[in-house]
C-alpha positions in Angstrom: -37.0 63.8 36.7 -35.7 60.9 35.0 -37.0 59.2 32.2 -38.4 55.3 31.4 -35.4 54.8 29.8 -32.7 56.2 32.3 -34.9 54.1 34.9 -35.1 50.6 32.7 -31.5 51.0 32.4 -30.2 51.4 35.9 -33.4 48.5 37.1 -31.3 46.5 34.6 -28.0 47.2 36.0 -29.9 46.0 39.4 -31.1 43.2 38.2 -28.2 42.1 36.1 -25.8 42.1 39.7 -29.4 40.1 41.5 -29.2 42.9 43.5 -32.8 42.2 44.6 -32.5 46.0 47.3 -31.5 47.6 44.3 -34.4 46.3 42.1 -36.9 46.9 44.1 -35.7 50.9 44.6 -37.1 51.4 41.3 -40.5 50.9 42.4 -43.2 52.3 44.1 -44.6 50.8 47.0 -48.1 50.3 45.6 -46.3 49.4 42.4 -46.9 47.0 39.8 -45.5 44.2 37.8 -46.9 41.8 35.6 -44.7 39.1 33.4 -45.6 36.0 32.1 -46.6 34.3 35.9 -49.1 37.4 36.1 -50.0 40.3 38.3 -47.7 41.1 41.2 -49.2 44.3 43.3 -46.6 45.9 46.1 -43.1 45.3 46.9 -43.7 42.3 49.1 -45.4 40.7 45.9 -42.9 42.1 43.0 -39.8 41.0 45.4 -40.7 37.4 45.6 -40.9 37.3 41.8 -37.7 39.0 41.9 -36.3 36.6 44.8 -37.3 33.6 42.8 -35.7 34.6 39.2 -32.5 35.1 40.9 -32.9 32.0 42.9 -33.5 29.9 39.5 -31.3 31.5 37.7 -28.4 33.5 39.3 -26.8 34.8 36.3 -28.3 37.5 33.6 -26.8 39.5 30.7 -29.1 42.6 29.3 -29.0 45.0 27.4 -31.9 47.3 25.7 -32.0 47.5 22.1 -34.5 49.9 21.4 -37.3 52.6 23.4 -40.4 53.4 21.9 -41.1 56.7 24.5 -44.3 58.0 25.1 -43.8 60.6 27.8 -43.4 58.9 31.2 -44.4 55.5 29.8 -42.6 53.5 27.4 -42.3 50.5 25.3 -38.4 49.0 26.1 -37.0 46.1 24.0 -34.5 43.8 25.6 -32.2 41.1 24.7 -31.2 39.1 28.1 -29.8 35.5 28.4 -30.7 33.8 31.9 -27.8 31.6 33.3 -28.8 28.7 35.6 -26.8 27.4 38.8 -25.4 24.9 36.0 -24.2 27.7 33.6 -26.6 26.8 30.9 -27.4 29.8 28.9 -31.1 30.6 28.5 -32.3 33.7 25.9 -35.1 35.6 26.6 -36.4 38.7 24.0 -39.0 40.8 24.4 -40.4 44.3 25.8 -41.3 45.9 28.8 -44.2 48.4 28.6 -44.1 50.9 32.2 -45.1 53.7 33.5 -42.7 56.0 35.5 -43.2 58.8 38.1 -40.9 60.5 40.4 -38.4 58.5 38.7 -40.1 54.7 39.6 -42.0 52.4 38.3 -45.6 53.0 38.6 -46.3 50.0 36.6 -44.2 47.3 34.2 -45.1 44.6 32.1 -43.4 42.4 30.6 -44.2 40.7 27.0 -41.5 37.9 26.5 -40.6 34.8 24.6 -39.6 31.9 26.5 -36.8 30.8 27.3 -34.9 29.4 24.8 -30.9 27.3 25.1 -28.8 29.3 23.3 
């Protein structure tokens, strides 16, 4: 069984390469995720947030700086910078509250600060 944590960080790795396959074997099917453009239910919904990130800004750097576990959900810190076609540098901060079982997301959330130039 793996953890929120091993799963936040190899989602990261996934997103960190736009690997948009990758990304989305880390949830459920009837998954959730909800960032700052709201609710997405279902990979068909969660991938076209994915799809457009990726399509805005190609690049991303990531790392996770700190988990606050709670059994299989957890509160998980990040530091990331978005990169745009351009190669302008965008920082993002914030934490990712999900829920995991059978090592996916069941759920994720994501509480951020916008982006700012770095």
């Amino acid at each position: 069984m793996r953890t929120p944590r091993e799963v936040s960080e190899s989602y990261w790795a996934a997103e960190c390469r736009r690997d948009i396959d990758g990304i989305m074997a880390h949830y459920h099917v009837d998954g959730t995720y909800e960032g700052p453009d709201g609710l997405r239910r279902g990979h068909a919904e969660i991938r076209a947030a994915y799809e457009e990130s990726a399509r805005l800004y190609p690049g991303l750097e990531a790392k996770i700086v700190q988990e606050f576990p709670g059994g299989d959900r957890s509160a998980i810190e990040f530091d990331a910078v978005l990169i745009d076609g351009a190669g302008k540098r965008f920082r993002v901060r914030g934490v990712n509250v999900v829920e995991v079982r059978d090592g996916k997301f069941v759920s994720a959330r994501s509480y951020e600060d916008p982006p700012t130039p770095e």
